[in-house]
C-alpha positions as CSV (number, residue, x, y, z in Angstrom):
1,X,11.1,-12.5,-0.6
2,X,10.6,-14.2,2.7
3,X,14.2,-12.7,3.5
4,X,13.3,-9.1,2.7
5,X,9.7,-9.3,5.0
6,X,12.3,-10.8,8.0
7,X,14.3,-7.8,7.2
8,X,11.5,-5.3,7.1
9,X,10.1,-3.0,9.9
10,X,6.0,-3.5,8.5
11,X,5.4,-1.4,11.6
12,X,7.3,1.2,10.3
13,X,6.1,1.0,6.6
14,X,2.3,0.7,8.0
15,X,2.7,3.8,10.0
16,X,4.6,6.1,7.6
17,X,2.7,4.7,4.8
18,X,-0.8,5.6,6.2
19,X,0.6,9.0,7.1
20,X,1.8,9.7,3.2
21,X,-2.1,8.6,2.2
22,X,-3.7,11.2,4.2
23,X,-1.3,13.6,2.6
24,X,-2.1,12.7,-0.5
25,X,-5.7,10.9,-1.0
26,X,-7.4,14.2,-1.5
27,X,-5.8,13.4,-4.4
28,X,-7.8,10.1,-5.8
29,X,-10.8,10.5,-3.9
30,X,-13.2,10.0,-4.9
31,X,-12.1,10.0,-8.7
32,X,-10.0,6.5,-8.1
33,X,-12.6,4.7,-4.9
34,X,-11.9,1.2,-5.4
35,X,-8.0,1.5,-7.0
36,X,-5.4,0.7,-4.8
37,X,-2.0,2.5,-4.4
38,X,1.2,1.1,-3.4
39,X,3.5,3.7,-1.6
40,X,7.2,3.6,-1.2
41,X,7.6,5.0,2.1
42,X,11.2,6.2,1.6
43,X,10.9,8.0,-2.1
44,X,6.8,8.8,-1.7
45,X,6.0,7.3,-5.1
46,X,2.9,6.2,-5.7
47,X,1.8,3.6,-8.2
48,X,-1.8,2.9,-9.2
49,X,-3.6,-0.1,-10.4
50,X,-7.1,-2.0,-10.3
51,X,-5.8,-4.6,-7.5
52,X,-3.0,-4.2,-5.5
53,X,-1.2,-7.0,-7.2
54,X,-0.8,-5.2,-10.4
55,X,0.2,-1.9,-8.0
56,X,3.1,-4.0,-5.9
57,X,4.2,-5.1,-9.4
58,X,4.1,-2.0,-11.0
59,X,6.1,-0.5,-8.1
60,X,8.5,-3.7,-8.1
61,X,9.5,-2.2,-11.5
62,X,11.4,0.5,-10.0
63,X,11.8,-0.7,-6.3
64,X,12.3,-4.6,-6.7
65,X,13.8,-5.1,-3.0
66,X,11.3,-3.0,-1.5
67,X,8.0,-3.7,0.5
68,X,5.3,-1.2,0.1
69,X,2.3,0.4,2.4
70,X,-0.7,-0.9,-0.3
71,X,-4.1,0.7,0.3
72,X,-7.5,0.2,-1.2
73,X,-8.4,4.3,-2.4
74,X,-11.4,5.7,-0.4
75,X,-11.8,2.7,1.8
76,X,-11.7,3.4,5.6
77,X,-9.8,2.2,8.2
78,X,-12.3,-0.3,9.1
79,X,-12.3,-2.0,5.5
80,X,-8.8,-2.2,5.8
81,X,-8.3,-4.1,8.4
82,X,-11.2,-5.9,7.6
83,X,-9.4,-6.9,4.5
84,X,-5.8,-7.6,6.6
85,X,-7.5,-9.7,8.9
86,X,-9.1,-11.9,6.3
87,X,-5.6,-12.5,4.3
88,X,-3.8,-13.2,7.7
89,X,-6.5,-15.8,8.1
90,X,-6.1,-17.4,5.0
């Protein structure tokens, strides 16, 4: 894994993957607040879960080498970094 995240552009993922979300949250909000989706950025697949553990996994199902843009439905931009900044701590 630690191969693939050197490999990766997250710049890239975080800004195309934030872009496909306001495409498409109209979509699970506010039916799915509090889910999280993981997005692959290249295909636009979404896959849904109650943490984003279970969504990176159900994703890694179809895309193992792939990173994804994981977001917390119906949270807003301050919650999500909020929630960056705390696991960068960590």
């Amino acid at each position: 894994m630690d191969d693939l995240l050197k490999s990766t552009d997250i710049a890239k993922i975080a800004e195309e993957g934030a872009k496909i979300y306001s495409e498409i949250k109209y979509k699970y909000e506010p039916a799915d607040n509090g889910k999280f989706l993981a997005i692959d950025i290249d295909s636009k697949e979404v896959f849904i879960a109650n943490s984003s553990s279970e969504a990176v996994a159900l994703a890694k199902v179809k895309h193992p080498e792939k990173v994804f843009y994981v977001v917390k439905i119906g949270s807003s931009a301050v919650e999500i970094l909020a929630h960056l900044t705390a696991i960068a701590s960590a």
